[in-house]
N, C-alpha and C positions, 0 to 999 in steps of 0.2 A: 504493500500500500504506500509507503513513505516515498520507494524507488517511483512509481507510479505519478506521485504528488510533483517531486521534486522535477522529474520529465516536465509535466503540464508547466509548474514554473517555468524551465528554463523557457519554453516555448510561450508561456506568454510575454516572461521579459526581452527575450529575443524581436517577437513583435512589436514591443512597447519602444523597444531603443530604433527598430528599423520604420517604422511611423514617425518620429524623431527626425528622423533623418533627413525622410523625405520633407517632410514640412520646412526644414533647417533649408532643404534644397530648393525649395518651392519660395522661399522667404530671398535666398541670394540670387535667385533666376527673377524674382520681383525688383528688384535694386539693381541689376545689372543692367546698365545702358549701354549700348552699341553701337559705334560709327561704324561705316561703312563707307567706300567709296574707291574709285579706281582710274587711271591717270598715267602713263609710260615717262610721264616725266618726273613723275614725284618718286620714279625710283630710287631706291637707297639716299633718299634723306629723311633725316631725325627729324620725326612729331612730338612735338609735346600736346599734351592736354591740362588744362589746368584752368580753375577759374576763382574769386575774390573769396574767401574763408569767411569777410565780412567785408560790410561797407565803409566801418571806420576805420579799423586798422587796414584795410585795403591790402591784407597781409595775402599772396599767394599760393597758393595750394597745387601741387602739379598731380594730379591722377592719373596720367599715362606718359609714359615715353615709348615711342616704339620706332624703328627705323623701317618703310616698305621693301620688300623683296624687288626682284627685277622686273617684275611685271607692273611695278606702284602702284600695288593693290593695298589698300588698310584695312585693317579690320580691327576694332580698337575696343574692348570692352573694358568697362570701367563701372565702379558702386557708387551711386549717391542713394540720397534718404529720402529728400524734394526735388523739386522742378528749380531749375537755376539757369541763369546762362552761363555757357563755358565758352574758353578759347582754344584754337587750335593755331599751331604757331610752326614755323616752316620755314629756315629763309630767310628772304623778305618780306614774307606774308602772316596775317593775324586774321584770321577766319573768325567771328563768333555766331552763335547761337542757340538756341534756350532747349532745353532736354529735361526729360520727364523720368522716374526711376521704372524701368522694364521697359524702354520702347528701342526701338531699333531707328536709324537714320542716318540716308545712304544719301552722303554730302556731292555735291556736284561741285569736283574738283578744279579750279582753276588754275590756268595755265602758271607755271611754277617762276618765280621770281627766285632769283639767287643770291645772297649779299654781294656786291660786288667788295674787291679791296678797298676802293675809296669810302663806302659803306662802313666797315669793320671797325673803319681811323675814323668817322665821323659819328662826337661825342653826343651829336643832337639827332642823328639817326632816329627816323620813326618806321615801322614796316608798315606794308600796305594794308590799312584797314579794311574789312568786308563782313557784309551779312553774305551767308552760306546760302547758295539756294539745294533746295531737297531732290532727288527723283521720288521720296514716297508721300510728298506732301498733299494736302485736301484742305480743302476751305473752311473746316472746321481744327485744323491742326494747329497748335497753337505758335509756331514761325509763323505758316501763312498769316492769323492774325496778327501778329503783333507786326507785321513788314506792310501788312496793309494799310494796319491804324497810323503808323507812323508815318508812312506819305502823307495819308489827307492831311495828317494832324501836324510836320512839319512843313507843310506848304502852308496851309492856314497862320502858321505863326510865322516863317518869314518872309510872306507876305505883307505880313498884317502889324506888326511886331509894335512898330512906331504908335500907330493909332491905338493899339490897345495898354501902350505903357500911358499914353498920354490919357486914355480913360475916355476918347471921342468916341470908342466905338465898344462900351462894356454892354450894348443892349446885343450887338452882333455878337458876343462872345458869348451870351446865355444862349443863344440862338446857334452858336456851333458844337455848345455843349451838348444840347437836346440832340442834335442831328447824330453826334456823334453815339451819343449814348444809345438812340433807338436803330443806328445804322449796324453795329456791333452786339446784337443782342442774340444773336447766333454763338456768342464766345460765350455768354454767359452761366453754360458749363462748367468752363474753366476756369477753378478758381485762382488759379496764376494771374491770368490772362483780364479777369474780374478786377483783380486787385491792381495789375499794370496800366489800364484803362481810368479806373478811378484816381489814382495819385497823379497821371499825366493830366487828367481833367483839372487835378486841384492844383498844379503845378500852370496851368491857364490860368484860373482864377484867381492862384497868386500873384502873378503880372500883373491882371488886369485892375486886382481889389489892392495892389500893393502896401496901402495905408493901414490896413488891417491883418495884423498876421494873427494876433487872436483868433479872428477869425477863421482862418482856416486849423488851424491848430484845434480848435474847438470842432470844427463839422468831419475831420479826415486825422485825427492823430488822439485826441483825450479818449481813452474808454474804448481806443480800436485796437486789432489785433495787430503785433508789429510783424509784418512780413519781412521776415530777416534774409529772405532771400529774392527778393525782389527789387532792382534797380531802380523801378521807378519810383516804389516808398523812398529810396534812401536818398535820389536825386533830389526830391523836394525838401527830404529832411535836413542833412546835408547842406542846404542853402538856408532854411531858417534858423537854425541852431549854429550856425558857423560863428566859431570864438566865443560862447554862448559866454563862459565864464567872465570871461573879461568884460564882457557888455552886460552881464548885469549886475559886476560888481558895482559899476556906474547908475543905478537906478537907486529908488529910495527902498523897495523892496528887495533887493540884492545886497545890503552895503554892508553885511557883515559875512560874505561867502569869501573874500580875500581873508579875510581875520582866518576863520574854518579848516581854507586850503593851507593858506600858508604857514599861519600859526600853530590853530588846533590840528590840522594834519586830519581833519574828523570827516570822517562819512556822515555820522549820522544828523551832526549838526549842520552839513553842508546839505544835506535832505529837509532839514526842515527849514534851511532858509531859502530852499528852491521850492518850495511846499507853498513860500508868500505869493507865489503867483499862481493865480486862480486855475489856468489854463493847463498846469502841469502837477493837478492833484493827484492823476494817477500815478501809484510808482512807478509801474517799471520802464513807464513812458519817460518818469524823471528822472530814474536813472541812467537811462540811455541817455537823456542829454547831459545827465552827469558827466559820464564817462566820453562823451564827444566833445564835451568841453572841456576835459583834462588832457585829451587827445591831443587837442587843438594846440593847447596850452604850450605843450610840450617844443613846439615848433615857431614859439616867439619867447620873449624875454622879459615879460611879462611878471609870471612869476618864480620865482628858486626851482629847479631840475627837482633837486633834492626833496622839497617840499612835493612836488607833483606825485613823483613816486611813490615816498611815501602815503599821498591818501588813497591814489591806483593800488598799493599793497592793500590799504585800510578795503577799500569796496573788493576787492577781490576775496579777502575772508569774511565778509558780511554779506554779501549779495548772497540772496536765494535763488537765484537766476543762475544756472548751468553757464547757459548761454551767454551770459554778460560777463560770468567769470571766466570765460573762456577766449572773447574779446579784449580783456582788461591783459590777461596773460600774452596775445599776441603784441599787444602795444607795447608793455614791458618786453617784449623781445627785441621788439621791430629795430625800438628805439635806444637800446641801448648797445645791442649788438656792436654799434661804432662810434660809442660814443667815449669820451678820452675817462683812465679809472675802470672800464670795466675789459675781460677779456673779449677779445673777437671771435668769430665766428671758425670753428675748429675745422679743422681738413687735413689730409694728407695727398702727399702725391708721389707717387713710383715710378722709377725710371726702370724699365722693360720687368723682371719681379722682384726689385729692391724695394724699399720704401726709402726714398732721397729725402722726402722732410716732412714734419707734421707737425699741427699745431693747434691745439697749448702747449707747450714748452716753456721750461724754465732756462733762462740760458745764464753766465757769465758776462754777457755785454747784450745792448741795442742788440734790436735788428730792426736794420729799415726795409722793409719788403714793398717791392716793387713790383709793379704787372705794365709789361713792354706788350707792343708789338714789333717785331725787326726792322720790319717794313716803314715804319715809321718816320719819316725825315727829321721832327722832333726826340723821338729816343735818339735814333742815331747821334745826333748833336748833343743830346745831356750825359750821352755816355763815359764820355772825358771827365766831366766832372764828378758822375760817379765814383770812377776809380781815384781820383782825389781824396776822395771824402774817404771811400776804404782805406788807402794808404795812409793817411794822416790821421787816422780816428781806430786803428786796427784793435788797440787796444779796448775800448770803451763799446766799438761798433760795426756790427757782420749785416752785410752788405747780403740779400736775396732777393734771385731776378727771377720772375715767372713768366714766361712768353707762352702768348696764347695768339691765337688769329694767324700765324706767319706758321711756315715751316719750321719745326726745331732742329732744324741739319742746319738751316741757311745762319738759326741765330747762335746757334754754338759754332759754326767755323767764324762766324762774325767776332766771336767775344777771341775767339783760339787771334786772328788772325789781328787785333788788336791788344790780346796780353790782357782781358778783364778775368783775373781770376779770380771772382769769387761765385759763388754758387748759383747755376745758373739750372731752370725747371721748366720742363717740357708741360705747361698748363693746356693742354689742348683738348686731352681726356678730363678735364675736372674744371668746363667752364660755367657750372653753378656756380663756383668759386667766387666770380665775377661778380655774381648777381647778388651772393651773399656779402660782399665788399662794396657792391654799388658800383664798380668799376667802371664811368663812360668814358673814360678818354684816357690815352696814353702820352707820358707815361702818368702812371695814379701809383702816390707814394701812402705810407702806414709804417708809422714808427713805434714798436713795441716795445719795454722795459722788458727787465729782466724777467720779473716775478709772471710775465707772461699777459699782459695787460695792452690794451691801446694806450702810448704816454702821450699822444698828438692829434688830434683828426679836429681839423683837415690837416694833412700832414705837409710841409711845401716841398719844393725839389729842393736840389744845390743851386737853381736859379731864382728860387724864390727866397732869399737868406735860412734856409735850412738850418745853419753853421750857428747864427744867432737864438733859435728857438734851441736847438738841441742844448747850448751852451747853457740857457737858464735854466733846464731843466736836469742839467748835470747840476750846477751850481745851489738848485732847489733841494737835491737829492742830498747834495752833500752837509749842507744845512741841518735837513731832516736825520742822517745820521750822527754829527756833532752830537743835537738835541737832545736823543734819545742814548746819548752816550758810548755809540759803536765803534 
């Protein structure tokens, strides 16, 4: 009997774990989205995917890398949770548009753009923006809506743009509102596409009602759901709360949130003196401007670094909001990754299967790490003065060159054939690097202390007095040791 018993067990938990499974399976085949597409010229070049984690920290998130075979066929599957817009990036090109979790969408490839070299050296460089068109699209899909609403609705406004800032034509504006709202009443399925529709309408209204932002803040943001993944919420957001803190430290209902931030360092009293305005009773509509206005902060001078931080720590271990603490942490990343006191952004890089350098490290002297391109007629010419500054500082500071964009044959017989001996890194396989340095133009200097830290940023070359900042900050150092009695 027992033998018997034990049988039917296994065989029912065997069941129980392979139902599991399938549901687990049925749950990641729901989340799995699908590009598709195909094209003989986008062979063998690197795709990324990737699209904004959020709208304030504007931090990016990459989801796919994939390189197409010979035939430049993609096939690119990837998990999200909601409906968002993504990027697709190639090139010279930045393809976007908006995907739903379990759909399939088979992009119609456009002809391939290349960076050129003059491209790679140029720091202002933009690639070719585009909306994607579909081969599986339909009238109710939510691209085809949102590519259609956005014609009428950007011709209507810059057409129109003058008269309706000046407020001559705000009876035509309720008048394009209606048209549009019963013209798109086919989307209204989509709750994406629902909510992209209404904040673009309110983002009219705001132009046209400009004198009253109350206003809209009361009929499209108090008491509504925050679409954290929707562009058009954040675009009109975005524009009304921009530098919020600072502007209403200046009001009579504001004038104790600089005391708060900078003093108290306090979340919660900075809550309830954003509480005195009527329009932003709801929390977690306040604390999103909370935190958009520390954001902001962060990026003038305003208030102390130090203090900012500090209350971004404070709402990060108060907030009941996942999601705003998860925000609050990308900003502290964003922001401080390069900023002078804390360490930089870590990496390694291998020359054929060595590993030639990686970083955090503690070293014995400086390093001033640099990222060249060869090619460059500017590096070339700062070169000399490079090897200056290594020979004459060898003791105190180690000289690292990373070349990315060029050949690394052309730029090691370059250093060989000039006598630059000091360490020189083939960055071609690890140009996230870049992106994690901010890296737009060459050369782009980063001067790190020993203990492993940024000691400088923005860093300057040997033609920008380098020789002077590095000096004070030896002579600061040395200071600080006296002090402390070493």
């Amino acid at each position: 009997m027992e033998a018997i018993l034990n049988l039917l067990f296994r065989k029912l938990f065997t069941g129980i774990i392979s139902l599991c499974l399938v549901f687990a399976g049925v749950t990641n085949a729901q989340d799995t989205t699908i590009l598709t597409g195909q094209r003989a010229d986008w062979a063998n070049k690197p795709v990324e995917v990737w699209y904004y984690a959020d709208y304030i920290s504007t931090v990016k998130e990459t989801v796919a890398e994939v390189v197409p075979g010979d035939s430049g066929k993609i096939d690119i599957p990837f998990s999200i949770k909601e409906p968002r817009q993504i990027y697709v990036q190639s090139g010279g090109l930045e393809g976007s548009l908006f995907v739903m979790p379990g759909k399939t969408y088979a992009l119609k490839l456009p002809e391939y753009r290349q960076m050129s070299k003059v491209d790679s050296l140029n720091p202002f460089y933009q690639p070719f923006k585009f909306f994607f068109g579909l081969e599986n699209s339909h009238a109710t899909e939510l691209n085809h809506l949102i590519t259609e609403f956005d014609l009428i609705y950007n011709d209507y406004l810059v057409n129109n743009f003058r008269q309706i800032r000046s407020k001559r034509q705000s009876s035509d504006v309720d008048t394009m509102v209606v048209f549009l709202d019963s013209l798109f009443k086919k989307g209204e399925q989509n709750a994406f596409f629902r909510g992209y529709k209404k904040y673009k309408i309110a983002k009219l209204l705001h132009i046209a009602y400009l004198h009253d932002d109350n206003y809209v803040v009361r009929d499209y943001y108090l008491d509504q759901p925050v679409l954290y993944t929707n562009p058009a919420y954040f675009d009109l957001f975005n524009k009304m709360f921009d530098n919020y803190i600072e502007y209403y430290a200046t009001t009579a209902d504001g004038q104790d949130i600089a005391f708060n931030v900078v003093r108290a360092k306090s979340y919660q009293r900075s809550m309830r003196t954003l509480a005195n305005n009527l329009a932003l009773r709801n929390d977690t509509l306040r604390e999103l401007v909370f935190i958009k206005g520390l954001n902001d902060a962060l990026y003038k001078n305003t208030f102390p670094k130090s203090s900012l931080y500090q209350t971004l720590d404070s709402v990060k271990l108060q907030t009941k909001i996942p999601r705003h603490r998860k925000i609050v942490e990308r900003i502290i990343d964003k922001t401080k990754k390069l900023q002078a006191g804390y360490p930089p952004p870590a990496f390694r890089i291998n020359m054929g299967d060595t590993l030639a350098f990686s970083y955090p490290q503690k070293s014995d002297r400086f390093i001033l790490l640099n990222f060249i391109n060869i090619e460059s007629f500017a590096v070339q010419k700062i070169l000399p003065q490079l090897k200056q500054l290594s020979e004459k500082h060898e003791d105190v500071l180690k000289i690292v060159t990373i070349n990315v964009g060029s050949k690394f044959e052309h730029a090691r017989k370059y250093f060989e054939m000039h006598q630059y001996n000091w360490l020189l890194l083939n960055g071609n396989k690890n140009t996230e690097v870049l992106e994690e340095y901010n890296v737009k133009a060459y050369p782009s200097y980063f001067l790190l202390n020993p203990e492993g830290k940024l000691a400088l940023n923005p860093t300057p070359g040997p033609d920008g007095h380098f020789e002077y900042y590095f000096f004070k900050i030896l002579k600061h150092r040395e200071r600080e040791r006296y002090r402390q009695g070493r």
